[in-house]
TIVO-2410 file (N, C-alpha, C; in nm, 3 decimals):
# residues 117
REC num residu      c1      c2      c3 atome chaine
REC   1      X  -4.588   7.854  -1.273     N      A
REC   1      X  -4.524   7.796  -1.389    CA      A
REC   1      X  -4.598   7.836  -1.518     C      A
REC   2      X  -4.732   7.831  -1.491     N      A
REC   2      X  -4.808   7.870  -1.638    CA      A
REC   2      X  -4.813   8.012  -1.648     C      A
REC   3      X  -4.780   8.120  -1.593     N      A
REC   3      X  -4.774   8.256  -1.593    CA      A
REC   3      X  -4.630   8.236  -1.659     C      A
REC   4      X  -4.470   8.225  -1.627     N      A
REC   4      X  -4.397   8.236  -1.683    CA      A
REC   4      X  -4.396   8.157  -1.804     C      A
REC   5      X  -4.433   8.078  -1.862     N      A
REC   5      X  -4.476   8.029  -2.001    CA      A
REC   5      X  -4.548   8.115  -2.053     C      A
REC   6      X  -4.683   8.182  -1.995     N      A
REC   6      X  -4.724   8.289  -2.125    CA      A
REC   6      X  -4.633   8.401  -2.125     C      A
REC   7      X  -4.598   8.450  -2.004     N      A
REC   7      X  -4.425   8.565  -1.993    CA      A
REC   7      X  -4.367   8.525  -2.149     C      A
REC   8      X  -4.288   8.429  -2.129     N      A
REC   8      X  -4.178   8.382  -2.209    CA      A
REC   8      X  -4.270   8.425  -2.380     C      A
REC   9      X  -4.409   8.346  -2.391     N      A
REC   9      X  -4.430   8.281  -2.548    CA      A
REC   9      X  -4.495   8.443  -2.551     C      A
REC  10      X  -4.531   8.538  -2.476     N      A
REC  10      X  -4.546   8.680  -2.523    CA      A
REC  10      X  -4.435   8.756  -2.569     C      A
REC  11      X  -4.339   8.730  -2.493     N      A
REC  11      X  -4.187   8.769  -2.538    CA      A
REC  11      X  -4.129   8.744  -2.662     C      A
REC  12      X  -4.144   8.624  -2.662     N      A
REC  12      X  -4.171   8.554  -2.847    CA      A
REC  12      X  -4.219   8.620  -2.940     C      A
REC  13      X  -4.350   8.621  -2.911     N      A
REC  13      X  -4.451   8.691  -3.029    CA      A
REC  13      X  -4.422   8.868  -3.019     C      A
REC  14      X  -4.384   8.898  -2.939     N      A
REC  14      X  -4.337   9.103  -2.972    CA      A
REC  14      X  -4.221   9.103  -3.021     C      A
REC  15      X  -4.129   8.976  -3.051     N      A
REC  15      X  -4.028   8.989  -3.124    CA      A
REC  15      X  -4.083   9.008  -3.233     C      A
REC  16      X  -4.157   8.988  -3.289     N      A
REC  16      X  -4.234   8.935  -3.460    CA      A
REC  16      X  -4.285   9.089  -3.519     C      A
REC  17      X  -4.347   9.188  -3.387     N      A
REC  17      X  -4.420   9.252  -3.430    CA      A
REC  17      X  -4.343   9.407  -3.335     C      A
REC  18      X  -4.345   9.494  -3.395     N      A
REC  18      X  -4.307   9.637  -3.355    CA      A
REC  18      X  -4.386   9.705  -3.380     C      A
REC  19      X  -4.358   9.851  -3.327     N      A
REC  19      X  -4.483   9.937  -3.342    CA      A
REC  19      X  -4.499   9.983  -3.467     C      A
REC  20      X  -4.398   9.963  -3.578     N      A
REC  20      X  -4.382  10.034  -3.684    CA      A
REC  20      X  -4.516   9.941  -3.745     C      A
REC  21      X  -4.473   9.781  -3.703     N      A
REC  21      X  -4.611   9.716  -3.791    CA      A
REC  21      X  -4.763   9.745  -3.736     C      A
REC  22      X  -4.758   9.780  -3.581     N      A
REC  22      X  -4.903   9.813  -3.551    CA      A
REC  22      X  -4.947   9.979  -3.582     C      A
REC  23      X  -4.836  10.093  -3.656     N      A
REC  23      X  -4.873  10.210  -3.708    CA      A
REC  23      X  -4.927  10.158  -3.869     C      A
REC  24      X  -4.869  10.036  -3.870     N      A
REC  24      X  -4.895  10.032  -4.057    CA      A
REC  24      X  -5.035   9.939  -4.043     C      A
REC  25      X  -5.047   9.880  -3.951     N      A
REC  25      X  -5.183   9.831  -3.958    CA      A
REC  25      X  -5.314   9.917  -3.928     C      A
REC  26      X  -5.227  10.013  -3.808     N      A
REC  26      X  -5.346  10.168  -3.812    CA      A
REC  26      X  -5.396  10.224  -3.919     C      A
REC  27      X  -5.317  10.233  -4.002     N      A
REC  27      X  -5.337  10.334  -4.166    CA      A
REC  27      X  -5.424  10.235  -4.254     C      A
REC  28      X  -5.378  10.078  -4.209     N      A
REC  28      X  -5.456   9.998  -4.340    CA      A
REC  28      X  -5.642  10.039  -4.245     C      A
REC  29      X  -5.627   9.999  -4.115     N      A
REC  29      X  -5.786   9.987  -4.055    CA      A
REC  29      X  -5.817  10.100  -4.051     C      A
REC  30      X  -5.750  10.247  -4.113     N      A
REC  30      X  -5.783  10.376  -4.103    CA      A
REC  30      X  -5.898  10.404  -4.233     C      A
REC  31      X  -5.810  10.306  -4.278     N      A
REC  31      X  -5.913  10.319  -4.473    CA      A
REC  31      X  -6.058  10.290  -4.442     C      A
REC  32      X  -6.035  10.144  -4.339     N      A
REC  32      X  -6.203  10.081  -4.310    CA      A
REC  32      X  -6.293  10.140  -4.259     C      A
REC  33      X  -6.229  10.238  -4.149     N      A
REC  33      X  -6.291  10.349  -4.080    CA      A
REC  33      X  -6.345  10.460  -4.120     C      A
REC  34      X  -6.273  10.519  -4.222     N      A
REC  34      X  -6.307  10.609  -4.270    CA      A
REC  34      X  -6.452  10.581  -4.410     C      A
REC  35      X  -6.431  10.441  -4.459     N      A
REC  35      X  -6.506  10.404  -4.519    CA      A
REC  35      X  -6.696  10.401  -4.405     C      A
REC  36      X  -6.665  10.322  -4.335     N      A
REC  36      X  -6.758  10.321  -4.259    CA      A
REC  36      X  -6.803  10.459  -4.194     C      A
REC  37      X  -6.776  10.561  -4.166     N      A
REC  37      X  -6.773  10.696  -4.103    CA      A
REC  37      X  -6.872  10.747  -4.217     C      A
REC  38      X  -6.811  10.762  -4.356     N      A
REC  38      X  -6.877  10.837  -4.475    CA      A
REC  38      X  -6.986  10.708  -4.507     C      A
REC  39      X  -7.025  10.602  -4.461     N      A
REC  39      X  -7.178  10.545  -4.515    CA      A
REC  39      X  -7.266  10.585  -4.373     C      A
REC  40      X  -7.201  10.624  -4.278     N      A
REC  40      X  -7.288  10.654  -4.140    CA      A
REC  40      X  -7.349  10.796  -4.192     C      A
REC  41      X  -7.223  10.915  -4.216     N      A
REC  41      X  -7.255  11.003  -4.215    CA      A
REC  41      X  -7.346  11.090  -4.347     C      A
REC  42      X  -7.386  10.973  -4.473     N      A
REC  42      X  -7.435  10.979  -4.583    CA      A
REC  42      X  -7.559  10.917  -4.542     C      A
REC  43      X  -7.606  10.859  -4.463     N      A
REC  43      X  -7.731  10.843  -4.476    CA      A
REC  43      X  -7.736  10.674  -4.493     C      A
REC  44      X  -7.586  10.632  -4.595     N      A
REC  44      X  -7.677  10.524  -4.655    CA      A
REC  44      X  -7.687  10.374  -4.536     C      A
REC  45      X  -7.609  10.387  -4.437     N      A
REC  45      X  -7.588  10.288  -4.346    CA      A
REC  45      X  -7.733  10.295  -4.291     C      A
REC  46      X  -7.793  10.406  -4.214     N      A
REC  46      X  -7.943  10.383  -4.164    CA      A
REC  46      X  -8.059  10.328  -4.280     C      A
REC  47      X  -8.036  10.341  -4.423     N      A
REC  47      X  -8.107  10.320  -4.532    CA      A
REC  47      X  -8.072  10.160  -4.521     C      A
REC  48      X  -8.007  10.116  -4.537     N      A
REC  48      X  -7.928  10.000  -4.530    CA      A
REC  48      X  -8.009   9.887  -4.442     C      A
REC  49      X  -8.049   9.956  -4.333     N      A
REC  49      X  -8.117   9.939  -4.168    CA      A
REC  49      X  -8.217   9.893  -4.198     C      A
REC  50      X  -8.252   9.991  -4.264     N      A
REC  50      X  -8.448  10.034  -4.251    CA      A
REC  50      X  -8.512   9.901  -4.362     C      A
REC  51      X  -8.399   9.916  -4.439     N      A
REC  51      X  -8.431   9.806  -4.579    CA      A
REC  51      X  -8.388   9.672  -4.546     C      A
REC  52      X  -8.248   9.596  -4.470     N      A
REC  52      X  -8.307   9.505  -4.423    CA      A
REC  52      X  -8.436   9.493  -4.299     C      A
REC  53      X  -8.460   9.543  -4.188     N      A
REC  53      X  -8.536   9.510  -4.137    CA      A
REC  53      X  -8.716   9.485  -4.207     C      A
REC  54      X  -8.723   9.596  -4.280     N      A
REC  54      X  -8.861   9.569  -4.388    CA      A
REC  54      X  -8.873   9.437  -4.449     C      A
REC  55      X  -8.708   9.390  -4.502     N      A
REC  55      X  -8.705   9.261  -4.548    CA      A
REC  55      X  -8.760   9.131  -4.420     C      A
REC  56      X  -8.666   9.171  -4.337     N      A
REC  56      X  -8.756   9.049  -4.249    CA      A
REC  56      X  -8.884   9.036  -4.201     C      A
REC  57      X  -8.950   9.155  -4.212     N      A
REC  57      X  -9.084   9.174  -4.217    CA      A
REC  57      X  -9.207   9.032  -4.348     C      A
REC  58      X  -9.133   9.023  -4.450     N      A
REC  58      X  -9.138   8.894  -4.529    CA      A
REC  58      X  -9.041   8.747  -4.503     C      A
REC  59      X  -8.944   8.769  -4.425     N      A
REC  59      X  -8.891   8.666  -4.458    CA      A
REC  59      X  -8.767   8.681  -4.295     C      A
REC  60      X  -8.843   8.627  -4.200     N      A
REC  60      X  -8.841   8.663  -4.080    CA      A
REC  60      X  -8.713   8.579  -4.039     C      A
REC  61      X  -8.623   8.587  -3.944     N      A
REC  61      X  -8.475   8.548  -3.893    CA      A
REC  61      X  -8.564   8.385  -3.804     C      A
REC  62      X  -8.498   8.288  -3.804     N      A
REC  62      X  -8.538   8.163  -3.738    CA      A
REC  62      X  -8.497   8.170  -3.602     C      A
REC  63      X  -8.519   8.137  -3.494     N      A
REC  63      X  -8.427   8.131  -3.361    CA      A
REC  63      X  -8.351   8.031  -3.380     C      A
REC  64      X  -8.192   8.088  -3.317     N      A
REC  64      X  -8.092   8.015  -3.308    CA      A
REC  64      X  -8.059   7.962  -3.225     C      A
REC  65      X  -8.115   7.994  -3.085     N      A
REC  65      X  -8.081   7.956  -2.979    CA      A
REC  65      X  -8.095   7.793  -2.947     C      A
REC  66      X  -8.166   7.713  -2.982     N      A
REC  66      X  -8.150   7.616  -2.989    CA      A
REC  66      X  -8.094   7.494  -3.060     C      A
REC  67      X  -7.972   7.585  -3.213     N      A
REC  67      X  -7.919   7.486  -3.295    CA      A
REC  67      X  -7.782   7.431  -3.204     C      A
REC  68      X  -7.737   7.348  -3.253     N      A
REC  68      X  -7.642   7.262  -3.212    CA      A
REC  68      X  -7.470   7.392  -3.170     C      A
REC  69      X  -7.493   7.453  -3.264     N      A
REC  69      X  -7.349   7.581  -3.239    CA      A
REC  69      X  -7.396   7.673  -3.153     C      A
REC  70      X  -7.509   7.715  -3.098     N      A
REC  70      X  -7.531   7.748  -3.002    CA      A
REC  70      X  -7.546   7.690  -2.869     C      A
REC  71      X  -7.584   7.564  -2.883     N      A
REC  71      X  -7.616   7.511  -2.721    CA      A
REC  71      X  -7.448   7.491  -2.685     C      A
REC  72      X  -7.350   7.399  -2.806     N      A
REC  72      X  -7.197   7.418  -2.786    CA      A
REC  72      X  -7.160   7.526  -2.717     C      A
REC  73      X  -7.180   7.628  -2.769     N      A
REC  73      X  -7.112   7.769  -2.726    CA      A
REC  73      X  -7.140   7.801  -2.550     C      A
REC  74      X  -7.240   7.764  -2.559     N      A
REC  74      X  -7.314   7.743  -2.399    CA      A
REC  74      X  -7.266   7.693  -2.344     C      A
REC  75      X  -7.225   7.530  -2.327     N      A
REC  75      X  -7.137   7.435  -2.280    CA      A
REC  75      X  -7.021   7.458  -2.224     C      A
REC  76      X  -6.942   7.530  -2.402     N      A
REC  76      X  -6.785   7.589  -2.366    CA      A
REC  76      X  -6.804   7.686  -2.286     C      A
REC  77      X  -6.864   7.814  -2.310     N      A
REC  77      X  -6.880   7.947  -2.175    CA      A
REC  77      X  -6.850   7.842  -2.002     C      A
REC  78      X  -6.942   7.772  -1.971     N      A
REC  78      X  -6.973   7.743  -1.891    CA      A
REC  78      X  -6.876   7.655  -1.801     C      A
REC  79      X  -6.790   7.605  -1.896     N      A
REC  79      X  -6.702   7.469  -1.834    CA      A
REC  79      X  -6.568   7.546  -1.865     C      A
REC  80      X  -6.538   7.698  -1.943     N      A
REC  80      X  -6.416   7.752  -1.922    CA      A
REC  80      X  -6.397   7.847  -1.801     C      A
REC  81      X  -6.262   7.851  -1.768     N      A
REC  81      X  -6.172   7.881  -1.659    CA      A
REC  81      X  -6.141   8.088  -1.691     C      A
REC  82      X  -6.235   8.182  -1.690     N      A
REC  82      X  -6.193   8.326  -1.738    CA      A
REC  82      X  -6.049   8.334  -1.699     C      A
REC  83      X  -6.013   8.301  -1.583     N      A
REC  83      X  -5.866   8.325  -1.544    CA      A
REC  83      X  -5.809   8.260  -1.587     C      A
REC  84      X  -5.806   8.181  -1.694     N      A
REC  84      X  -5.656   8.092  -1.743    CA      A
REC  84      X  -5.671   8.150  -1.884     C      A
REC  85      X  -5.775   8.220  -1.915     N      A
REC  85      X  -5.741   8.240  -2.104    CA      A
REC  85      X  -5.649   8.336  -2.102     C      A
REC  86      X  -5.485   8.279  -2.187     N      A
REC  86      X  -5.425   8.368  -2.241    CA      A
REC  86      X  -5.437   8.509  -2.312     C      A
REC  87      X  -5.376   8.585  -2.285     N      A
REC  87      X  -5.385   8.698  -2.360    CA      A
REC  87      X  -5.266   8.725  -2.481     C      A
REC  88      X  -5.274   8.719  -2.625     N      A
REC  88      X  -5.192   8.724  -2.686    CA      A
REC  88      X  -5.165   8.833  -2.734     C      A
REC  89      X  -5.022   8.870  -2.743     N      A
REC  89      X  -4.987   9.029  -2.723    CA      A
REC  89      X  -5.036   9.073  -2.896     C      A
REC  90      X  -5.050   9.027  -2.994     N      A
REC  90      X  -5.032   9.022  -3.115    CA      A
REC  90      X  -5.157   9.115  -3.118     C      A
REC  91      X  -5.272   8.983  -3.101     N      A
REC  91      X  -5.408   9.095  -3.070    CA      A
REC  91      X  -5.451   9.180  -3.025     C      A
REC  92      X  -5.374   9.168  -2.893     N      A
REC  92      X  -5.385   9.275  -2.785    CA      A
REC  92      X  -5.368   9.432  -2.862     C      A
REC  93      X  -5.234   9.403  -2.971     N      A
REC  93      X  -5.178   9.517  -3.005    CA      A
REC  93      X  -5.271   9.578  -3.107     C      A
REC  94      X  -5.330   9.492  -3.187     N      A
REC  94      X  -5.417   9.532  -3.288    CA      A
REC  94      X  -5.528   9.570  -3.260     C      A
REC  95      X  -5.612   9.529  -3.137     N      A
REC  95      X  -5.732   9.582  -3.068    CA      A
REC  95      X  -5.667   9.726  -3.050     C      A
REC  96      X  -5.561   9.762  -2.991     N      A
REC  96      X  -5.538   9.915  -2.951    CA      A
REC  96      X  -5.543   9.967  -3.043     C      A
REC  97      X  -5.439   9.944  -3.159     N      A
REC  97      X  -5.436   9.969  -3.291    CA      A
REC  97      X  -5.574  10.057  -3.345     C      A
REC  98      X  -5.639   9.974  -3.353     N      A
REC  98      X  -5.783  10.014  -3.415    CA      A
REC  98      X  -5.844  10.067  -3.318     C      A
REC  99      X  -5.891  10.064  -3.257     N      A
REC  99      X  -5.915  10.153  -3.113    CA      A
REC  99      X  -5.876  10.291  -3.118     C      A
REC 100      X  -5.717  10.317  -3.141     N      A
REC 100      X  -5.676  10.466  -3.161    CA      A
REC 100      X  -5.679  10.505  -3.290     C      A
REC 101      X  -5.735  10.389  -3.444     N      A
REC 101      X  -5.724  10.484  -3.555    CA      A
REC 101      X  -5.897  10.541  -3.513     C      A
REC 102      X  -5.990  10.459  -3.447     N      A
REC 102      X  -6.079  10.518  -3.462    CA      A
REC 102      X  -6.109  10.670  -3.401     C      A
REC 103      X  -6.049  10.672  -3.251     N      A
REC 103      X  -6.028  10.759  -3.171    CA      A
REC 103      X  -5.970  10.860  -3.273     C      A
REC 104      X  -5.860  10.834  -3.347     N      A
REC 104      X  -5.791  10.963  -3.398    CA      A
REC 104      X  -5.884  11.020  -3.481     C      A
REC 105      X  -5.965  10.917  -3.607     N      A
REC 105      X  -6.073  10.943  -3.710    CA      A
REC 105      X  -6.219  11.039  -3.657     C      A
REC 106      X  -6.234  10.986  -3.557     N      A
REC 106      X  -6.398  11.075  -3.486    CA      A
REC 106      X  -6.282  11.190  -3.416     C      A
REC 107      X  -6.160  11.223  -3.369     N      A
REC 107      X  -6.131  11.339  -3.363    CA      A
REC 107      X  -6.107  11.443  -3.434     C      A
REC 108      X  -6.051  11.375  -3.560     N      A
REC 108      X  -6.058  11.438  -3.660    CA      A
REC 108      X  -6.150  11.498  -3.765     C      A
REC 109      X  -6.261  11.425  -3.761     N      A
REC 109      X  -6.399  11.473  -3.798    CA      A
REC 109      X  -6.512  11.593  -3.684     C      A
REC 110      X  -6.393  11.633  -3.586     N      A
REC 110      X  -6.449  11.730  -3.527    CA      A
REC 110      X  -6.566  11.702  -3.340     C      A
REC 111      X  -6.553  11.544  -3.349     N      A
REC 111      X  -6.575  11.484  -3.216    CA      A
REC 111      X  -6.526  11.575  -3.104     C      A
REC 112      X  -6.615  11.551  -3.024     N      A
REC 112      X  -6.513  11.585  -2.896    CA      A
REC 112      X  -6.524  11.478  -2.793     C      A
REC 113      X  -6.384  11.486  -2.712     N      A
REC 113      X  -6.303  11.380  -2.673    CA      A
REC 113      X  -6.497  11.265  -2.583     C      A
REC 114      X  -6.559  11.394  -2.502     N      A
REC 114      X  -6.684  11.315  -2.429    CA      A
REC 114      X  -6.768  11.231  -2.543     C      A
REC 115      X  -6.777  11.259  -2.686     N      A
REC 115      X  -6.863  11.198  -2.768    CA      A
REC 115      X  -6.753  11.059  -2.774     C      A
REC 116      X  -6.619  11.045  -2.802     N      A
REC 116      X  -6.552  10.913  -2.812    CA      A
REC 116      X  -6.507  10.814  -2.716     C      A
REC 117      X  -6.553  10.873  -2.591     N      A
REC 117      X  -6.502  10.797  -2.462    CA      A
REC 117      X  -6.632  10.774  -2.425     C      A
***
C-alpha cells in the first residue's frame, strides 16, 4: 500500500516538471560550475584553503560533536527506517541534472571520461 502511494504522489510531482525544466536548470547550475571550475583552475580556491586553515591556526574550530544538533542527528540516523525514505522524483531529477552539467563541463574542458567517473 505504501509503495503505490509513493507510485501515485511521484506521478504527481513529474506532472509539474519536464525535461525541458531539468535542461533549463542544467544551464542555470552550468553557470555555478563553470564559476567554480575557473576559481579551481586559477589558483584562487587552493589560496582560499591555505588562508582559511592558517586562520584557524589563531582561532581554532570548537568540537561539535557533542552540541545538542549533533547528538539529535545521531538519535534520528539511528531510530530511522533506510528502506522507507521516499525518493522524490523532483530531486532525484535535479541531482542528475547537475551531475550531467558537471560531467558535460570537465568534458568539455578537455577531461577524459576515466578523470570524471
Amino acid at each position: 500500500m505504501i509503495l503505490h502511494q509513493q507510485v501515485d504522489a511521484a506521478k504527481h510531482s513529474l506532472q509539474s516538471v519536464s525535461y525541458t525544466h531539468l535542461d533549463v536548470y542544467k544551464r542555470q547550475v552550468m553557470e555555478i560550475l563553470r564559476e567554480i571550475y575557473d576559481e579551481v583552475t586559477s589558483g584562487n580556491e587552493i589560496r582560499s584553503a591555505i588562508a582559511a586553515s592558517n586562520r584557524h591556526k589563531n582561532y581554532p574550530l570548537s568540537k561539535i560533536d557533542g552540541t545538542s544538533m549533533w547528538q539529535t542527528g545521531i538519535q534520528i540516523r539511528a531510530n530511522r527506517n533506510s528502506n522507507r525514505i521516499p525518493i522524490h522524483p523532483v530531486t532525484a531529477g535535479i541531482y542528475i541534472a547537475t551531475m550531467m552539467a558537471q560531467v558535460n563541463l570537465l568534458k568539455e574542458k578537455g577531461h577524459s571520461y576515466s578523470e570524471i567517473a
